[in-house]
C-alpha positions as CSV (number, residue, x, y, z in Angstrom):
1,X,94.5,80.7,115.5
2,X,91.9,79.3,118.3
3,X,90.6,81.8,120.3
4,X,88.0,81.7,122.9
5,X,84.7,82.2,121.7
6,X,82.9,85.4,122.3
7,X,79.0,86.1,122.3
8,X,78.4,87.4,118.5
9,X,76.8,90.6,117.3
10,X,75.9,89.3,114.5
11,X,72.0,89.2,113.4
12,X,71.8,85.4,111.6
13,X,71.3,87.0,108.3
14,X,75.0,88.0,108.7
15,X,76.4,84.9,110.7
16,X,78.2,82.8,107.7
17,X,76.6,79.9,106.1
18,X,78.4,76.9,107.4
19,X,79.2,74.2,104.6
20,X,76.9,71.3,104.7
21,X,79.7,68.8,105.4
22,X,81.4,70.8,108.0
23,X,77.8,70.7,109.9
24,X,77.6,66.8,109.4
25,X,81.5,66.8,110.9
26,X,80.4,68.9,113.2
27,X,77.1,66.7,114.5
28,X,79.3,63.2,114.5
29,X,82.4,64.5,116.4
30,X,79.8,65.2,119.1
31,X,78.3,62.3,119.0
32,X,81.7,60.3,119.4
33,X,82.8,62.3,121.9
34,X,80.0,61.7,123.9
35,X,80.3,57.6,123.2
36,X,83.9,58.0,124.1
37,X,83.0,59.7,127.2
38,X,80.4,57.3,128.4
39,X,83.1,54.3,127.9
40,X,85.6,56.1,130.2
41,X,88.0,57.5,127.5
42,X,90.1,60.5,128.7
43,X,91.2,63.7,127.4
44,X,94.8,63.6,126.3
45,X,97.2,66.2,124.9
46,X,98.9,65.5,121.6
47,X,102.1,68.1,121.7
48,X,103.6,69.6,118.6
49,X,107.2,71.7,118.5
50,X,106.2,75.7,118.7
51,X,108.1,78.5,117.6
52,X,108.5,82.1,118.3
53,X,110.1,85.4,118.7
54,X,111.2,87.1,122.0
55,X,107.9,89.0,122.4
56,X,105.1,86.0,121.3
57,X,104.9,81.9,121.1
58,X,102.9,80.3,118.5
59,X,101.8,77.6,120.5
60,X,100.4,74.0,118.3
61,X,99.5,71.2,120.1
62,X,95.7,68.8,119.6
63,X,93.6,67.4,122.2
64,X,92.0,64.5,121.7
65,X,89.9,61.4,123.9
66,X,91.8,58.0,124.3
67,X,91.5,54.9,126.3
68,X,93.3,54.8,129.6
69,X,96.5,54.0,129.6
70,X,99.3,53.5,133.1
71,X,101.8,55.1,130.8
72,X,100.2,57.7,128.2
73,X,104.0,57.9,126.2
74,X,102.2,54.6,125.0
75,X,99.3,55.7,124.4
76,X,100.7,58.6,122.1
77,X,102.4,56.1,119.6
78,X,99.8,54.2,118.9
79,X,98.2,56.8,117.7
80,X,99.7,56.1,114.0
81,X,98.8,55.4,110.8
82,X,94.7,55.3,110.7
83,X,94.0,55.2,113.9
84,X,95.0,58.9,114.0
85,X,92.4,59.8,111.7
86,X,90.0,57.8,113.6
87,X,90.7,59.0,116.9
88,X,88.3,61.3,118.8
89,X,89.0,65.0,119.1
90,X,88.2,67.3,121.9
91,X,86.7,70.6,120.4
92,X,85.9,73.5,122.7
93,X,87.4,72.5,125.4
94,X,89.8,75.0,128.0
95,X,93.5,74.1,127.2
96,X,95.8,75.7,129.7
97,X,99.5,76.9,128.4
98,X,102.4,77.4,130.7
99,X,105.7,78.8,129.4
100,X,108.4,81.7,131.0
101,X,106.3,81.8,134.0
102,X,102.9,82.6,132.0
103,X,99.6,80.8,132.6
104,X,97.0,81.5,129.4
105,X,93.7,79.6,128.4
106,X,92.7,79.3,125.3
107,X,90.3,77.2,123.8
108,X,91.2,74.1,121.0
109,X,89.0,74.8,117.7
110,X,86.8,72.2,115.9
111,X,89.3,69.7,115.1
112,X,90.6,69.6,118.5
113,X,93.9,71.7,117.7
114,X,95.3,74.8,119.7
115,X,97.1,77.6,117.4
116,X,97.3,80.6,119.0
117,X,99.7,83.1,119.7
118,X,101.0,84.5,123.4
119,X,102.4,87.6,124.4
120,X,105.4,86.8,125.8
121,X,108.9,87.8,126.6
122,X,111.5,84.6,126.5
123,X,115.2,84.3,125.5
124,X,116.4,83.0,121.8
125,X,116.8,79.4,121.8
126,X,114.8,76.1,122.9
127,X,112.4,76.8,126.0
128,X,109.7,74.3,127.2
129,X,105.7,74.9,127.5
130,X,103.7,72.8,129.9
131,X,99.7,72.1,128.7
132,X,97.1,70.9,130.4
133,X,93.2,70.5,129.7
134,X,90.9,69.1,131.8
135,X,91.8,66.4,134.0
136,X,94.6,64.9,131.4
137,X,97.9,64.9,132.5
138,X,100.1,68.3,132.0
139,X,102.2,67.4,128.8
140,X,105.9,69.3,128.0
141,X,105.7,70.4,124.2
142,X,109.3,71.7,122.6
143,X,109.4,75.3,121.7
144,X,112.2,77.2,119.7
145,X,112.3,81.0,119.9
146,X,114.1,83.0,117.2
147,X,117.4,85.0,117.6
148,X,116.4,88.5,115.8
149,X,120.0,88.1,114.3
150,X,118.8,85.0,112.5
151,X,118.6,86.0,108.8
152,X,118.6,82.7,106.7
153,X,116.1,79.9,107.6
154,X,114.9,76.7,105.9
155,X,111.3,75.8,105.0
156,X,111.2,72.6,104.2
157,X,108.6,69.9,101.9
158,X,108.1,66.5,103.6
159,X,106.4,64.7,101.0
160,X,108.9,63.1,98.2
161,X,111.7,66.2,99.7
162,X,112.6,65.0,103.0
163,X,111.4,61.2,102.4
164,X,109.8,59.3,99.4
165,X,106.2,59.0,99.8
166,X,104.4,59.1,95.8
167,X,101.6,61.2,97.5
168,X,99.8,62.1,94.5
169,X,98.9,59.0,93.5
170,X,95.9,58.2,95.1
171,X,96.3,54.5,96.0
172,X,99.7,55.0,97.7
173,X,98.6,58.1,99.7
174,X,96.2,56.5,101.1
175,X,98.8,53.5,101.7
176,X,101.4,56.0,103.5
177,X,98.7,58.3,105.1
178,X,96.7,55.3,106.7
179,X,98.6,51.9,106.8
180,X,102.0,52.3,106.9
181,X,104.4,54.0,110.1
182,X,107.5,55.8,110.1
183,X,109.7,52.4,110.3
184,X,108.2,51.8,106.5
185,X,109.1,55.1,104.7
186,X,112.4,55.9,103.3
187,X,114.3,59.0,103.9
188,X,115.6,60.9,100.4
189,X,119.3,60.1,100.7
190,X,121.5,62.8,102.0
191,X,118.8,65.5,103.1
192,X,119.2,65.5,106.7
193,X,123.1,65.8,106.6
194,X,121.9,68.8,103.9
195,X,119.7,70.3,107.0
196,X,122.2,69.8,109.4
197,X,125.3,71.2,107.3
198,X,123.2,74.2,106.3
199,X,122.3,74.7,109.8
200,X,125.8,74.9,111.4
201,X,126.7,76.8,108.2
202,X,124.2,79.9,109.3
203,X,124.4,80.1,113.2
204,X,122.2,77.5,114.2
205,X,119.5,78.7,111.2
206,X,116.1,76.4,111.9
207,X,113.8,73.9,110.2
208,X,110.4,74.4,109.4
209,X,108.8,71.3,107.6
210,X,105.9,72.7,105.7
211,X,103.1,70.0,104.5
212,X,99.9,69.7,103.2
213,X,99.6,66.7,105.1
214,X,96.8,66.7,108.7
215,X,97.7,67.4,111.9
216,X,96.7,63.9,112.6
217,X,100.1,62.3,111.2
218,X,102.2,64.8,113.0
219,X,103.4,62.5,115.6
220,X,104.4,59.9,113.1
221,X,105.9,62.6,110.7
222,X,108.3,63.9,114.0
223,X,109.3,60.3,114.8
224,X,110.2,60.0,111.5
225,X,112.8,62.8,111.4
226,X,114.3,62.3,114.4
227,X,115.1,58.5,113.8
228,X,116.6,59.5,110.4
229,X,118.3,62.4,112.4
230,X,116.8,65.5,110.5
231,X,117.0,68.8,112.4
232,X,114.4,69.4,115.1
233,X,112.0,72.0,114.2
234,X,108.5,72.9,113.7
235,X,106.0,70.8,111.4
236,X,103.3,73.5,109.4
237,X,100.2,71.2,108.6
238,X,96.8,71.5,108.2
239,X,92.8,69.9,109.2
240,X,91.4,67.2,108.2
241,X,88.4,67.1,106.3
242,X,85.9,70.2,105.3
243,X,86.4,73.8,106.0
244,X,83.4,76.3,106.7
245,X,83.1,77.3,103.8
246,X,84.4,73.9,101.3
247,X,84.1,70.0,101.1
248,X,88.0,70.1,101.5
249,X,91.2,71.7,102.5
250,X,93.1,73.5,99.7
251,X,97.0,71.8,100.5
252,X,98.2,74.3,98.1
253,X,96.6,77.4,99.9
254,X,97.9,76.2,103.0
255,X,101.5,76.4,101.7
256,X,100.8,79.9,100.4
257,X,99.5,81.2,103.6
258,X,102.1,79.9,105.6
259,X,104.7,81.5,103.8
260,X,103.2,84.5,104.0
261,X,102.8,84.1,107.7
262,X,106.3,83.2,108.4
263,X,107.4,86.4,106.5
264,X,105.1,88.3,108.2
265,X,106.8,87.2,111.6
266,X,110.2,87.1,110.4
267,X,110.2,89.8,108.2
268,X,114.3,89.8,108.1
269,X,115.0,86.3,107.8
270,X,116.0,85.1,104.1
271,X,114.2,81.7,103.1
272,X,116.0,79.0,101.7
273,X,113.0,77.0,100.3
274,X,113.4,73.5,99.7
275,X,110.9,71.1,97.4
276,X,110.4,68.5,94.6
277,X,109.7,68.8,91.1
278,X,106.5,66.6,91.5
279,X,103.6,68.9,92.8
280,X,103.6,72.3,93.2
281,X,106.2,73.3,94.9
282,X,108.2,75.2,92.1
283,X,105.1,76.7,91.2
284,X,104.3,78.3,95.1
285,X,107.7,78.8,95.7
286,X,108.3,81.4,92.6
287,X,105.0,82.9,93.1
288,X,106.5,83.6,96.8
289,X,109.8,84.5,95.7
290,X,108.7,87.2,93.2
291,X,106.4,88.3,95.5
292,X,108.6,88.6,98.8
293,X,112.0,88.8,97.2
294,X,113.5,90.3,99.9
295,X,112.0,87.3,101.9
296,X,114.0,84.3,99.9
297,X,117.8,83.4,99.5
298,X,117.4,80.5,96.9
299,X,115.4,77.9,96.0
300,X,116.4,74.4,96.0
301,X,114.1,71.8,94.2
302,X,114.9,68.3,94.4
303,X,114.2,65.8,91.3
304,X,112.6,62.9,91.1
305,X,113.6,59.9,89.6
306,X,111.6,58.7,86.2
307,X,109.9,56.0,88.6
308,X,109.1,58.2,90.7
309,X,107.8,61.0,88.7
310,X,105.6,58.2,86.9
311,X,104.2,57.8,90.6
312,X,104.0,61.5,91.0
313,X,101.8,61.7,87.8
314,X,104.8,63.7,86.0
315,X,107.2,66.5,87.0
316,X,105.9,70.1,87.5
317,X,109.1,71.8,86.1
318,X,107.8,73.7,82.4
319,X,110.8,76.3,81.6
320,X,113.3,78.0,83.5
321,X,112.1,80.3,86.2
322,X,111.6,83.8,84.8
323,X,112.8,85.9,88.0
324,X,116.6,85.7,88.1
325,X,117.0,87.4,91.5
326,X,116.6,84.5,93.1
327,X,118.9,81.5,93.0
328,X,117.2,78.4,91.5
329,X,119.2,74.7,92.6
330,X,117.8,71.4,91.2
331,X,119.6,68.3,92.3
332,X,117.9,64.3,92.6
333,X,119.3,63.9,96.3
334,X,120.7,65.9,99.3
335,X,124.2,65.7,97.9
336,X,123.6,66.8,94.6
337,X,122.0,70.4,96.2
338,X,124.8,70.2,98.5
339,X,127.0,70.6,95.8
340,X,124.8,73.6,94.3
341,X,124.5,75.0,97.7
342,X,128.6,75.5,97.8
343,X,128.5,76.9,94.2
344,X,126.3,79.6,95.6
345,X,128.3,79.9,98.7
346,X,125.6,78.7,101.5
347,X,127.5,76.5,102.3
């Protein structure tokens, strides 16, 4: 999570060897955030849904330099498609958070993203946080704050599980990622009313849609749900570009560590996890379930068609999943795990 920066203690021998490419990253976001600043460009705050408990927030929002604009909702949607990987981020910078009557600064990190966690003491259910940085307008940002009665929740897939997208193959990712918006991608049929019935079948049970996709196409990844009326909730994605330590981001770690985190938060909630059979979903998902079985409540994995799967570069499915414990669904489309779903008796 970003955290202000403190002097170090560290003698240079121990300070960590940044990666080459993160120090090249490094050196050219500062030079294009100086250019932008020169040609009047202003800081501007890119809000993301946040979620909690009744004593923290995990607060997830970006910060980034645009042109300006007489009404900055404008300004925010046209930041789709490439131009959101080519926009310039703020890193460094004082980011102020307001929520339940708490003011904290923290700091965004090198990609220009705030994650951090607050102390705080709010009621289950949707609240609002107010964020400001310097001299941008103060932006509202959704946030949803667990009931600690909540035991089932949903972690969702985007890619080819909530709407057809042929990520792995490298032409059409980088077709979706950087060309097309959310008007041109289709939903996979009969997932949101899924979402929705499973939803009102556990008390109001939330979303989280967990991708290995950047921050950068969050906005156009929450537009896209709510215009094919998924559930609201919060979007788990990663950085773009190299780490410390690596050229590039592992997509698949990411998944792992998320659901680790989110059972370290919600250590009582059961997990119904939701995927495809065309990356590794069922692989990540059974390593999680045999290792937090107490964490999952079954795992639904939808298929993809042959044409799709040829897309995909194959399916991942290899034999039946060796740990029993844990309900295993497989279904092509929404109503199909629907179906499964009942048989179980989650729904």
């Amino acid at each position: 999570m970003a955290k202000p920066r403190a002097a170090s203690s560290e003698t240079p021998e121990q300070q960590p060897i940044v990666h080459f490419a993160a120090r090249v990253e490094d050196r050219l976001h500062e030079f294009r955030e100086k250019r932008a600043r020169r040609r009047g460009y202003l800081p501007m705050v890119i809000p993301y849904t946040s979620y909690g408990a009744p004593e923290w927030a995990r607060i997830l929002c970006r910060i980034l330099l645009s042109k300006p604009e007489a009404d900055n909702d404008i300004a925010r949607k046209k930041i789709r498609g490439w131009r959101s990987f080519t926009s310039v981020t703020v890193n460094d910078v004082p980011v102020t958070i307001s929520v339940g009557g708490l003011d904290r600064v923290v700091m965004a990190d090198r990609g220009g993203v705030v994650d951090t966690v607050i102390p705080i003491r709010l009621e289950p259910g949707w609240h609002t946080v107010t964020i400001t940085t310097e001299h941008a307008e103060a932006i509202e940002a959704p946030l949803f704050v667990m009931d600690p009665a909540m035991d089932v929740g949903i972690i969702s897939d985007v890619d080819d599980t909530v709407m057809v997208t042929a990520l792995p193959r490298p032409l059409l990712a980088a077709w979706n990622t950087f060309v097309l918006d959310e008007h041109a991608r289709r939903p996979v049929p009969g997932m949101a009313v899924l979402y929705e019935r499973l939803s009102r079948a556990h008390s109001g049970a939330p979303v989280f849609y967990l991708s290995t996709g950047a921050w950068n196409v969050a906005p156009t990844l929450s537009r896209f749900l709510s215009r094919n009326l998924y559930p609201a909730g919060p979007l788990l994605l990663t950085d773009w570009g190299p780490t410390h330590d690596r050229w590039f981001r592992s997509g698949k770690a990411h998944k792992v560590e998320s659901l680790r985190r989110l059972a370290r938060e919600f250590p009582t909630v059961h997990w119904l996890l939701v995927g495809d059979d065309g990356q590794h979903d069922e692989e990540i998902y059974g390593e999680f379930s045999t290792s937090h079985p107490d964490n999952v409540a079954a795992i639904a994995i939808r298929q993809l068609s042959n044409s799709e799967a040829v897309l995909a570069g194959g399916r991942s499915r290899t034999e039946e999943p060796a740990d029993r414990r844990i309900p295993w669904v497989y279904a092509p489309d929404g109503a199909g795990l629907a179906e499964r779903f009942v048989e179980l008796g989650l729904l």
